[in-house]
matplotlib code that plots the C-alpha trace (Angstrom):
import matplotlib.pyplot as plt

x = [-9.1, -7.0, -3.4, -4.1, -1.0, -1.7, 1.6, 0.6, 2.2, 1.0, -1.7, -3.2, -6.4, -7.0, -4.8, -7.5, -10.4, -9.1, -8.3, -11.7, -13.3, -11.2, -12.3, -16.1, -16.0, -13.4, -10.2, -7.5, -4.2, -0.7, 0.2, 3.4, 3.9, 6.6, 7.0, 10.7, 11.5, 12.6, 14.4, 11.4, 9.0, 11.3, 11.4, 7.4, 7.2, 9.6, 7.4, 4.0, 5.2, 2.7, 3.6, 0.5, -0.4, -2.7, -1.1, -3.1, -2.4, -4.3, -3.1, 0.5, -1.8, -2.3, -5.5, -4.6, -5.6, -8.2, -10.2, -9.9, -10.8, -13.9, -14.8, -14.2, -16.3, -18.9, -19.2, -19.6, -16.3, -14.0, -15.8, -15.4, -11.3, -11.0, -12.8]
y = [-12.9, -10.2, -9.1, -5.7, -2.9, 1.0, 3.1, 6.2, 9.4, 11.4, 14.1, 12.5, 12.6, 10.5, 7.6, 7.8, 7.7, 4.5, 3.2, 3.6, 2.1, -1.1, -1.1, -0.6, -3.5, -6.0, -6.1, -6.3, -4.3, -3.7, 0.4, 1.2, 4.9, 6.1, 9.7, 11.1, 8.0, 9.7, 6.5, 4.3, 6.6, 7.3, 3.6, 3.7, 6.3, 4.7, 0.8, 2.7, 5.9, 8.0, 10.7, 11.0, 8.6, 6.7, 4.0, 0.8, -2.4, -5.3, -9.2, -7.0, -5.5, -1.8, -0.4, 3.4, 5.9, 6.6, 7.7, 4.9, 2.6, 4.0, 4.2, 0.2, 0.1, 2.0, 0.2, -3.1, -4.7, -4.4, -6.5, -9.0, -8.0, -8.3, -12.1]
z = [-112.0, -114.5, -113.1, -113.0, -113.0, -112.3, -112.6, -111.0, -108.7, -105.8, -105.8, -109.3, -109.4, -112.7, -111.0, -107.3, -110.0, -111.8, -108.7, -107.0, -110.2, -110.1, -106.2, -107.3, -109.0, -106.3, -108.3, -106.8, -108.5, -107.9, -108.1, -109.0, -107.8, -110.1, -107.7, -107.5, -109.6, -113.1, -114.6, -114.2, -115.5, -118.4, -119.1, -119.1, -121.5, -123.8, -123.5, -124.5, -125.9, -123.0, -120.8, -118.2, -115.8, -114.6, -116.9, -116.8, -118.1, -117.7, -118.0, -119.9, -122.0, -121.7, -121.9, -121.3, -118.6, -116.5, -119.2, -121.5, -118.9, -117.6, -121.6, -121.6, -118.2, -120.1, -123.2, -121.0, -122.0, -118.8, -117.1, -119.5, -119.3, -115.4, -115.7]

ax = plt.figure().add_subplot(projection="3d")
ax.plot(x, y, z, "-o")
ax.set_aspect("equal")
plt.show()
């Protein structure tokens, strides 16, 4: 099974959407909720060079936002990634 990592924050709805797809489909992921935490979201933005989250990564590789991952779902090839 993938190690899957969501950095997310509170009240996002793009972060409960990628979330409830990696639930549909029984992965398991460790959420990082960068709330109130400034330096570790700074840090984020300076390792991949975003400013939004959902920020998913999958097996240290990131794969994007929400967006981008339901486009890997629909394309058939995250299922392939969470194996």
């Amino acid at each position: 099974m993938a190690e899957v990592k969501i950095y997310s924050k509170n009240n996002c709805p793009y972060c409960e959407r990628a979330k409830d797809l990696l639930k549909s489909k029984g992965v398991s992921y460790e959420e990082i909720n960068l709330e109130g935490k400034q330096a570790e979201m700074q840090a984020l933005v300076k390792m991949t060079g975003l400013r939004t989250v959902p920020q998913i990564f999958i097996n240290g590789t990131l794969v994007g936002g929400f967006t981008d991952l339901a486009k890997l779902d629909q394309i058939g090839k995250l299922d392939g990634m969470l194996a």
